[in-house]
N, C-alpha and C positions, 0 to 999 in steps of 0.2 A: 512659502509657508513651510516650517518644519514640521514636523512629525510627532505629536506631540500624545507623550503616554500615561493613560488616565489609572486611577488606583482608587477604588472602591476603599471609601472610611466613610458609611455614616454618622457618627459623632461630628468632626468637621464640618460636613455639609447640614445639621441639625444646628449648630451655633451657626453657620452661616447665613440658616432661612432665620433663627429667632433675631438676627439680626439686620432681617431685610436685605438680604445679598443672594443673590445668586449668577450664574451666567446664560443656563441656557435647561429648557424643559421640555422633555420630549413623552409621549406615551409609546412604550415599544413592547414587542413581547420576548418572551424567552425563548429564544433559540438556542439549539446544540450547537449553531455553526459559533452563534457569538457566545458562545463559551469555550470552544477551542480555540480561538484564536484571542482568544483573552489569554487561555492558558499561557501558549507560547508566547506572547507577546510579553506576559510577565515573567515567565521564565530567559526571557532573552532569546530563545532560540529565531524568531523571526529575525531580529535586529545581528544575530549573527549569522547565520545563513544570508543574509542581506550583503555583510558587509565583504563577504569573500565573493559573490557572484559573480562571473568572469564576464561586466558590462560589457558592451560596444562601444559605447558613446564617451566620448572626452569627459564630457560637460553633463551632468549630472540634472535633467531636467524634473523627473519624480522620482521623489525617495525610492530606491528600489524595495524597501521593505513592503511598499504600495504596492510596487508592481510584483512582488513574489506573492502575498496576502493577494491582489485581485487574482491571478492565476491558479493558486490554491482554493480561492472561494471557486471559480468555476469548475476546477475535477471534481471538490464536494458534493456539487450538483449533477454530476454525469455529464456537464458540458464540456464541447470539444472546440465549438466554432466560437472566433471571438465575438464574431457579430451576435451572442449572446449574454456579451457581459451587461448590458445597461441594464437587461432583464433577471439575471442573478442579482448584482448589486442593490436593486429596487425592491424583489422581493425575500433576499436574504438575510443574514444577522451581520454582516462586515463591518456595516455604516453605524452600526449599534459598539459594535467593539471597538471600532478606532477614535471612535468621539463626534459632537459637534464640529469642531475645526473640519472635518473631514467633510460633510455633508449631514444637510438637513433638510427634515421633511417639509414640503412647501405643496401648496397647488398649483396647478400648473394654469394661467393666465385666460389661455385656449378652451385647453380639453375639461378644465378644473379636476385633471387626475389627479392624486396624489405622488409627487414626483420627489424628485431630493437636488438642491440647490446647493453646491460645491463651490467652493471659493476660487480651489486650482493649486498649481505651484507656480506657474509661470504666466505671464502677462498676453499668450500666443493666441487665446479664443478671439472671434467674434461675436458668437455667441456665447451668450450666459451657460456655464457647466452643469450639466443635470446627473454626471457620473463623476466618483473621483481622478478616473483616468480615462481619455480614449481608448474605448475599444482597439482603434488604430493601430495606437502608440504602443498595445502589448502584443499584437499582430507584428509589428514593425520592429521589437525589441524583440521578440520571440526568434521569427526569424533572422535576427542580422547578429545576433549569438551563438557563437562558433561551435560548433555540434562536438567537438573533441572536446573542445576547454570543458564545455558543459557538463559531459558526463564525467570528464575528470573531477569537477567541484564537487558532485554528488560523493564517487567513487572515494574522495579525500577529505574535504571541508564538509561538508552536511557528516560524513561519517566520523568526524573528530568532535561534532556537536551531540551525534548518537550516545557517546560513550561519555560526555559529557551531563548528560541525561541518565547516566547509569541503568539503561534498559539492557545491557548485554550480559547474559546470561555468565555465570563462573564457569560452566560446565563446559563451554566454547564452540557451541554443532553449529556448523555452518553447512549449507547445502549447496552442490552450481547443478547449474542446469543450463539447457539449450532449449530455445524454442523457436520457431518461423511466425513472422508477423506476416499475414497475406494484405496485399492490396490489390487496386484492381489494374486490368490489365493494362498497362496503357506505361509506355516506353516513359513516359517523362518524370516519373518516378524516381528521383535521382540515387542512384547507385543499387537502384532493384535489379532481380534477376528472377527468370525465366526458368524454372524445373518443373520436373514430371514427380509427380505424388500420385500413391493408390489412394484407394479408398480412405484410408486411414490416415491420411494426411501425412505418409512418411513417404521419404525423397527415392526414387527409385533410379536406381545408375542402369549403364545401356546395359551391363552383364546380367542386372538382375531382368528385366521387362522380356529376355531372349527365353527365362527360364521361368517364367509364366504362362498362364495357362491364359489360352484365346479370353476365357470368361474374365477374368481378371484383368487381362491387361485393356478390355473394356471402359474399365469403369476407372483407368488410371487418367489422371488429367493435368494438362499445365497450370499453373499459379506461378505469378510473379509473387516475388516477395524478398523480406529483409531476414537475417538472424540475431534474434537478442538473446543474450549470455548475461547470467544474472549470477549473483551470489544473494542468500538469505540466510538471516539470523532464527532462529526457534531457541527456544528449550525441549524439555524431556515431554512434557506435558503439553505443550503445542498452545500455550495461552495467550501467543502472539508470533508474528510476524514481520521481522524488519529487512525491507533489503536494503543490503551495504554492499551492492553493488550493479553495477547495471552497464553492458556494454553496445551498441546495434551497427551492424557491419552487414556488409552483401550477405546473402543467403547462398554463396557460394562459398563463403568463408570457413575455416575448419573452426568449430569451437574449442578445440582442447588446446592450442598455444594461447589462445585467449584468454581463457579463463584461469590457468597458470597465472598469465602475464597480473589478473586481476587480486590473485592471491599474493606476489608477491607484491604489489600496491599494498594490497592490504596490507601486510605485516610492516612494510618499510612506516606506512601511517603512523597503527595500530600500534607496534611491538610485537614481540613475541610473546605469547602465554595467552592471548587472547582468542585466538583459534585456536583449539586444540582439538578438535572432531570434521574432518572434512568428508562428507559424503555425496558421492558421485552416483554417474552411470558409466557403462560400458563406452559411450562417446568419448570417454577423458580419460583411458589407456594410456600411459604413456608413462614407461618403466625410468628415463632419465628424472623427471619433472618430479613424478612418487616421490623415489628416493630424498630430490632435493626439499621436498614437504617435510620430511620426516629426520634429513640430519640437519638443516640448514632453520630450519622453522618449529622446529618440533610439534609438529602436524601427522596427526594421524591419518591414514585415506583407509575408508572403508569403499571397496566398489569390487560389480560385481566382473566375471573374469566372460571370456569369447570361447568360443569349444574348439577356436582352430589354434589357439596357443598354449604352447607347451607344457606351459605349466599348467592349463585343460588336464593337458593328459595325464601327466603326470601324478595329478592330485587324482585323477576318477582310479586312476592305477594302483595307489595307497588306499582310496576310503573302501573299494571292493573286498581287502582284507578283514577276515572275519575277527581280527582283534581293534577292531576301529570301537570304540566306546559311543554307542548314540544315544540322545534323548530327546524325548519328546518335548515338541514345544507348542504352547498355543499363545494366539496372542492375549494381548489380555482384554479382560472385559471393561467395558465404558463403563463410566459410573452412571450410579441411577440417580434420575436426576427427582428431586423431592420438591413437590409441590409448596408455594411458597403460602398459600393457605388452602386450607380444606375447602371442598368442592361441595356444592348445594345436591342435596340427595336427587334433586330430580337428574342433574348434570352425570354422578356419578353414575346412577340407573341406566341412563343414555348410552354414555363413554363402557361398562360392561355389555351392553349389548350389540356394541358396535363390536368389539374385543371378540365376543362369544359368534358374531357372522361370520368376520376375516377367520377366523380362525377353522371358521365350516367351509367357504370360502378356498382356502387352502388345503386344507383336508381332499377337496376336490380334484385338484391341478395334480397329476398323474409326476410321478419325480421322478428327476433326472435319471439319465443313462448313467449304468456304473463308472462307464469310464470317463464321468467328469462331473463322479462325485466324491470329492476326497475326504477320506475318513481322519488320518491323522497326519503330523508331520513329523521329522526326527532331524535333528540338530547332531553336527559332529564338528570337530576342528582337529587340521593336524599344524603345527606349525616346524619354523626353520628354517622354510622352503627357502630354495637360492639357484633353482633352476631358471628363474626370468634372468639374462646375461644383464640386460639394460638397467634391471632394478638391482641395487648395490647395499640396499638392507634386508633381513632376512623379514621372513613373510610368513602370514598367518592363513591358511585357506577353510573357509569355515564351509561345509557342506550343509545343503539343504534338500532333504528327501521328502517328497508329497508321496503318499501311499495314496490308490484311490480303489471304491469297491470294486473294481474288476481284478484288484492284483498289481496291475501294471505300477510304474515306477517312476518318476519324473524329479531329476536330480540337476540342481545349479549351485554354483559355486561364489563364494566372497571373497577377495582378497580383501587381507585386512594388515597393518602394518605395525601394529597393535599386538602384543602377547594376549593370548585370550583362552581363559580360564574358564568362563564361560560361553558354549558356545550359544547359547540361546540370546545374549544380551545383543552381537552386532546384529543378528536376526532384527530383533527387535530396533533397532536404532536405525537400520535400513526401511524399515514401514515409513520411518521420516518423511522421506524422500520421495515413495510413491504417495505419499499423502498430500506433500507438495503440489503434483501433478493441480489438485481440486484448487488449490491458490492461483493458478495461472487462468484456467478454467472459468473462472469468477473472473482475474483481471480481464481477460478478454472476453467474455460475455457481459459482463453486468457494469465494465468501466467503458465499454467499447475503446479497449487499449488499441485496436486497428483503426477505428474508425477515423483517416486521416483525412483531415479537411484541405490540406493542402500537399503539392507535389515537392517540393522540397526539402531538402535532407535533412538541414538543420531542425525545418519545423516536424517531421515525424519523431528527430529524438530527443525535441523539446515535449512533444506531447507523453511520450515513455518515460522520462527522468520528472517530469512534473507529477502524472499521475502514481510513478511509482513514490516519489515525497509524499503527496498527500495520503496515498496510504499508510506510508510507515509513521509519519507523523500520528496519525488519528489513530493507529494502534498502540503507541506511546502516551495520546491525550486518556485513552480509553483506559490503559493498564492503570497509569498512575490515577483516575478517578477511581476506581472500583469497580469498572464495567468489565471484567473479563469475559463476562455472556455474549459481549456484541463483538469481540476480536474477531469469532469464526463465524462470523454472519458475513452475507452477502453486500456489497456495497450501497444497493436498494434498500435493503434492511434498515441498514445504520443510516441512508437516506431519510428514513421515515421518521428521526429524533430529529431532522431538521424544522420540523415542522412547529409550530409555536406551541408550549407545554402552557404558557402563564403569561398573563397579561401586567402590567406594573407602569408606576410613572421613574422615568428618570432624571435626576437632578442633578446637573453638572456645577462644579464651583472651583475656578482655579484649574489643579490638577487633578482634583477628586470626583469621586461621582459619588450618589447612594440610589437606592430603589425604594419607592414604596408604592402601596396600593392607593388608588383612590382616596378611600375614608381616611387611611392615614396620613394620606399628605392633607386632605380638608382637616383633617381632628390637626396638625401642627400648626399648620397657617391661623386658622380659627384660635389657638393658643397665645399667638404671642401678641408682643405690644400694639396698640395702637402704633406707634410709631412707627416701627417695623413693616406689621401691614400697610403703611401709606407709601412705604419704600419701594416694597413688593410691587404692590399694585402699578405704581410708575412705570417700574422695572416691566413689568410684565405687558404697560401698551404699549412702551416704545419698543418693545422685542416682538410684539404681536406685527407690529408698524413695518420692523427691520422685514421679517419673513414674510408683510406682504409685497414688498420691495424687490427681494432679492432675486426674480428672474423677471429683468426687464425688457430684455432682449432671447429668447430662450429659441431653439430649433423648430420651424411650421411641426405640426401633430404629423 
């Protein structure tokens, strides 16, 4: 069976009913899912991300656009295990956006549930299909998909379909970062590793845990785990998130040759001119690699500097000078967000007296100690810098001073490789990056980006390059509707449009579909010919007929 893609024209399907023709009638509701995936699928981006996927199989048994669409419908839903596909596909929008051909609603013979009756692609059941694809077979194609190739596709082909889509910003901030995926303990984990972490979840080597205090090194504990090294697209304004790129390697691995390596992927893809803002952490020092960002790529690196390097000193040695020009900076304020209609007086009444408690409330809670409560901050830059031996273009070091009520001083530094005129602006463009932190935070609490169902390799960095697609994807469906509200929502949140908005009948005919309500599909039929209606009518037992047919042999309840 091919793969066959439907195109919303009611006029067409209106001359088809006045004519007594149709193919197939279904009642469904509105869903968010089968509206994303309608998107793509008529933007092409399914059918091309499909047709680069780095298969296993020789022999071509379901369209992979099926098997990328059912893997995608399940991170939509927070699911991870496949043996939850039958139960996504049955209660979500998929079966709605890909057509009749695909599956239809039937009763099931047994249980008389309402179930969906698939035709297949290939001739392999015994039993009658009640999914469009075996759970199995995407368990089985999942993992027997090369974990390199994989993340390359993403890393290259998905991000050639990115820019294609015209979501990448002109202004070019690209953020990397490192982070530890934990799993649990247990050696079969393929290519996990074994370290010590404090409380905080960050790695502590044997030099550091020698120079901890008894209390502390209490509470430090082993986790096996993996490293993912990602790159992410934003803008200025933070009104989406794409990542273009994604890498998962032993959690002994260093992430700063990696993520270089991922940058220069990118550009070799991409071109040049397309990043032009790179911002880092401290993990990704590394003065040969800068330099080649910035003469080879024309890539800027904003990232912050270590107190034991030279050029530390060097800089704290200049900004002490009392002709150093500083200024203050704050960040800026959020916008206020404006009620999209006025509020019923008894609500507003409410909503001030709540306002007027917290705010007694607070008045209470005795405030902070001076010295960790900081009054203002002051911005400074000197550039030219050329004391890092390893970095071969000159350097911008932008100083950041917190003043706090006690007096006291707390100062850190940015390299930036950037002339900067203003120093308040990388300040500002560095919030990026800690802001980022809240994106990962969410992928792994609320996508359960950890949550791995299975011990091997392939299928943990199938579960990370799938969930990290369907996210970028759904930030791209979202931007280009008008939803920019739900980009920074939690993936729960945006869960919650899954849910059926409208109810409607749909009418399939040829390649076309159309929607109408109830009364309105009775007020068209009730219109036309006699003729027509005796068409219809036909048409509509021996299709009543077909679906009470069509699962004749189906799987015991």
């Amino acid at each position: 069976m091919n793969l066959t893609v439907y195109e919303e024209n009611m006029p067409l399907v209106l001359q088809a009913l006045e004519d007594g023709d149709f193919d197939y009638i279904d009642s469904a509701s509105e869903y968010f899912e089968t509206e994303f995936f309608r998107y793509i699928r008529a933007k092409a981006i399914l059918s091309d991300i499909a047709e680069t996927y780095p298969t296993p199989r020789k022999k071509e048994e379901v369209p992979l656009g099926i098997y990328i669409a059912s893997d995608l419908s399940m991170r939509l839903h927070g699911e991870n295990s496949f043996n939850a596909f039958p139960m996504v596909v049955r209660s979500g929008g998929l079966v709605n956006a890909l057509g009749p051909k695909v599956g239809q609603k039937v009763k099931h013979p047994d249980t008389k549930d309402v179930t969906l009756a698939c035709e297949g692609f290939n001739g392999k059941n015994v039993y009658d299909r009640e999914t469009p694809c075996d759970s199995d077979f995407l368990r089985k194609m999942a993992k027997d998909t090369d974990a390199g190739l994989l993340m390359q596709w993403y890393n290259r082909d998905v991000l050639r379909r990115f820019r294609k889509s015209r979501v990448l910003d002109n202004e070019g901030i690209f953020i990397g970062d490192a982070s530890y995926l934990f799993v649990p303990d247990n050696p079969k984990y393929e290519g996990s590793v074994r370290l010590l972490f404090d409380e905080g979840n960050h790695p502590v080597s044997s030099k550091d845990i020698k120079k901890m205090a008894d209390e502390k090194k209490l509470r430090c504990r082993w986790r096996r785990c993996y490293k993912m090294v990602t790159l992410l697209h934003t803008n200025r304004k933070q009104d989406y998130a794409l990542f273009v790129g994604v890498r998962v390697v032993s959690g002994k691995a260093s992430e700063c040759p990696i993520l270089y390596e991922m940058v220069d992927a990118f550009v070799e893809t991409m071109g040049r001119g397309v990043m032009k803002r790179l911002i880092l952490d401290r993990g990704f020092l590394d003065g040969k690699k800068i330099a080649r960002c910035k003469r080879e790529h024309k890539i800027d690196v904003l990232i912050p500097l270590k107190r034991k390097m030279d050029i530390y000193s060097d800089a704290k040695a200049l900004f002490a000078e009392s002709d150093v020009k500083w200024q203050t900076w704050e960040p800026p304020k959020s916008e206020v967000k404006l009620l999209p209609r006025p509020r019923p007086k008894a609500v507003a009444r409410r909503e001030r007296k709540r306002k007027k408690k917290l705010e007694q409330l607070k008045s209470e809670i005795p405030p902070p100690p001076p010295e960790k409560t900081m009054m203002k901050t002051e911005v400074a830059a000197i550039g030219d810098f050329r004391s890092w031996s390893s970095c071969t273009v000159p350097l911008t070091v932008v100083a950041n001073r917190d003043i706090y009520a006690d007096g006291h001083v707390e100062t850190w530094y940015l390299l930036d490789t950037r002339r900067v005129r203003d120093p308040g602006r990388p300040r500002e463009e560095y919030r990026l990056r800690t802001a980022i932190e809240e994106k990962y935070r969410v992928l792994k609490c609320f996508c359960d980006l950890t949550g791995f169902t299975s011990r091997a390799f392939s299928l943990v960095v199938h579960q990370v390059v799938f969930i990290m697609l369907a996210y970028s994807l759904l930030q791209i469906y979202l931007l280009r509707e008008g939803r920019k509200k739900l980009t920074g929502k939690t993936p729960p949140s945006i869960r919650k449009q899954l849910l059926p908005s409208d109810s409607y009948n749909i009418v399939y005919w040829k390649c076309y579909y159309a929607k109408f309500s109830a009364y309105e599909l009775i007020d068209i039929v009730s219109s036309v010919s006699e003729e027509a209606r005796k068409k219809l009518r036909e048409k509509s037992r021996r299709r009543r007929q077909e679906l009470r047919e069509s699962l004749k042999n189906p799987r015991p309840p």
